[in-house]
C-alpha positions as CSV (number, residue, x, y, z in Angstrom):
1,X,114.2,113.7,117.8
2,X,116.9,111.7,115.5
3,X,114.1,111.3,112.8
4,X,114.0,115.0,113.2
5,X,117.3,115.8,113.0
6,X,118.0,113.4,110.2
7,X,115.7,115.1,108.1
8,X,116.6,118.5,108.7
9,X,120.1,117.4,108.1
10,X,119.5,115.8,104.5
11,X,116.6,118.1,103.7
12,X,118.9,121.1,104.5
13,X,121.4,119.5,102.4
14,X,119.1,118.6,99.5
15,X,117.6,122.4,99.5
16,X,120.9,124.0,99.4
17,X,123.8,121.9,97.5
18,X,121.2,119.7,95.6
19,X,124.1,119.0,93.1
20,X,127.0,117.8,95.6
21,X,124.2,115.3,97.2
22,X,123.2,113.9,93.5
23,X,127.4,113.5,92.7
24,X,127.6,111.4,96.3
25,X,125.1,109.1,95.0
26,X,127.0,109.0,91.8
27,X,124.1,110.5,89.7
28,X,125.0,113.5,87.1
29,X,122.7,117.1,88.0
30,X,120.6,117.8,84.9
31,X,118.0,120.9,85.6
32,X,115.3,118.5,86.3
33,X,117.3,116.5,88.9
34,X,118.5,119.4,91.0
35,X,114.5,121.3,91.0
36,X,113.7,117.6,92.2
37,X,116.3,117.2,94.6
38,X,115.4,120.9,96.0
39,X,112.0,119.5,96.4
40,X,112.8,116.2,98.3
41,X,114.9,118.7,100.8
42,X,111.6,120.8,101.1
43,X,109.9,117.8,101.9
44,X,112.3,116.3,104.2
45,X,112.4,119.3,105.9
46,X,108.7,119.4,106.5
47,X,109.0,115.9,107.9
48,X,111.6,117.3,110.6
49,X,109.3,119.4,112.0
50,X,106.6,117.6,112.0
51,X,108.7,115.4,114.2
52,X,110.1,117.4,115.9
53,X,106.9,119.7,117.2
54,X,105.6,116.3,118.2
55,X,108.5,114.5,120.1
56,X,106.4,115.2,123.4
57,X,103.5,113.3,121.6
58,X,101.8,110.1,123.0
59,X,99.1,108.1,122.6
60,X,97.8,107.8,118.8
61,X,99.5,111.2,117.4
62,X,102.5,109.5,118.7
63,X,101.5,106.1,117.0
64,X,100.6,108.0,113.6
65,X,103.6,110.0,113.6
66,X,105.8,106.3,114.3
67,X,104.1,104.7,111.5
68,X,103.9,107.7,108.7
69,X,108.3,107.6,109.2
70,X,108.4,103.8,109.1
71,X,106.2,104.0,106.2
72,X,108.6,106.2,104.5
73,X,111.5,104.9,105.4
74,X,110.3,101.1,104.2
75,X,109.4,102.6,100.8
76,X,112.5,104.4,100.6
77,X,114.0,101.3,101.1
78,X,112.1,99.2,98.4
79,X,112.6,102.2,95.7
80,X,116.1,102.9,95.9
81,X,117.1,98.9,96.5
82,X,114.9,98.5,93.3
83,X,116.6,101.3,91.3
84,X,120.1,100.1,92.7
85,X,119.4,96.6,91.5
86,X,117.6,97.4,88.1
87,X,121.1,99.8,87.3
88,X,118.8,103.0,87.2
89,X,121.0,103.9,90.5
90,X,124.6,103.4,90.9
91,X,125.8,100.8,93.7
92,X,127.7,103.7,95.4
93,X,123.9,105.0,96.3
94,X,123.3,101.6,97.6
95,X,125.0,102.9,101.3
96,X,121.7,104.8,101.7
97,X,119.8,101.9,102.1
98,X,121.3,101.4,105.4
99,X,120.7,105.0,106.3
100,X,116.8,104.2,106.1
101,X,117.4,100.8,107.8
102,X,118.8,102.5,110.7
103,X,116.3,105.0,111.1
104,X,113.4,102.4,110.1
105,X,114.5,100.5,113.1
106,X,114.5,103.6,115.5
107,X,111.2,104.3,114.3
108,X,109.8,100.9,114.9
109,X,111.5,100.6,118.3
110,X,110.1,104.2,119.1
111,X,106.7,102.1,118.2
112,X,107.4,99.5,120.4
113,X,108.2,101.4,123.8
114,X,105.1,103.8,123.0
């Protein structure tokens, strides 16, 4: 249910003030960036109801459900600590990474209990 509600919250966010979420990461909102953004939050939103409809899931819909939102979260994790360290993101984006650690480690303790 968080992973749920976390991506309604940032999908949401992302669909409707794509420009406000880019300035909190310090990036500037050409055209291309705020059509992109719009469909990250399209995206995200998908993934919270995907998680959502199955938080009464076990067995291996559960497990596949566990492992598709670690999966994301870890890559999220490598991209954006890549682009932070290569300068192609500004450190003040760098607080995200924490957002996805935190909800990686949900996920994976979600994994273990299941």
């Amino acid at each position: 249910m968080l992973g749920a509600i976390a991506a309604f919250v940032f999908g949401l966010a992302l669909l409707v003030f794509p420009t406000t979420m880019l300035a909190g990461f310090g990036l500037g909102t050409p055209n291309e960036g705020v059509v992109l953004s719009r469909d990250v939050g399209a995206t995200l939103i998908g993934l919270g109801v995907i998680n959502w409809m199955a938080r009464s899931a076990t067995g291996t819909p559960l497990r596949a459900i566990l492992v598709g939102n670690v999966v994301v979260q870890a890559l999220e994790i490598v991209v954006n600590g890549y682009e932070v360290a290569a300068g192609a993101l500004p450190v003040q984006a760098a607080p995200g990474l924490v957002v996805h650690l935190l909800l990686g480690a949900i996920f994976i303790t979600a994994m273990r209990r299941a």
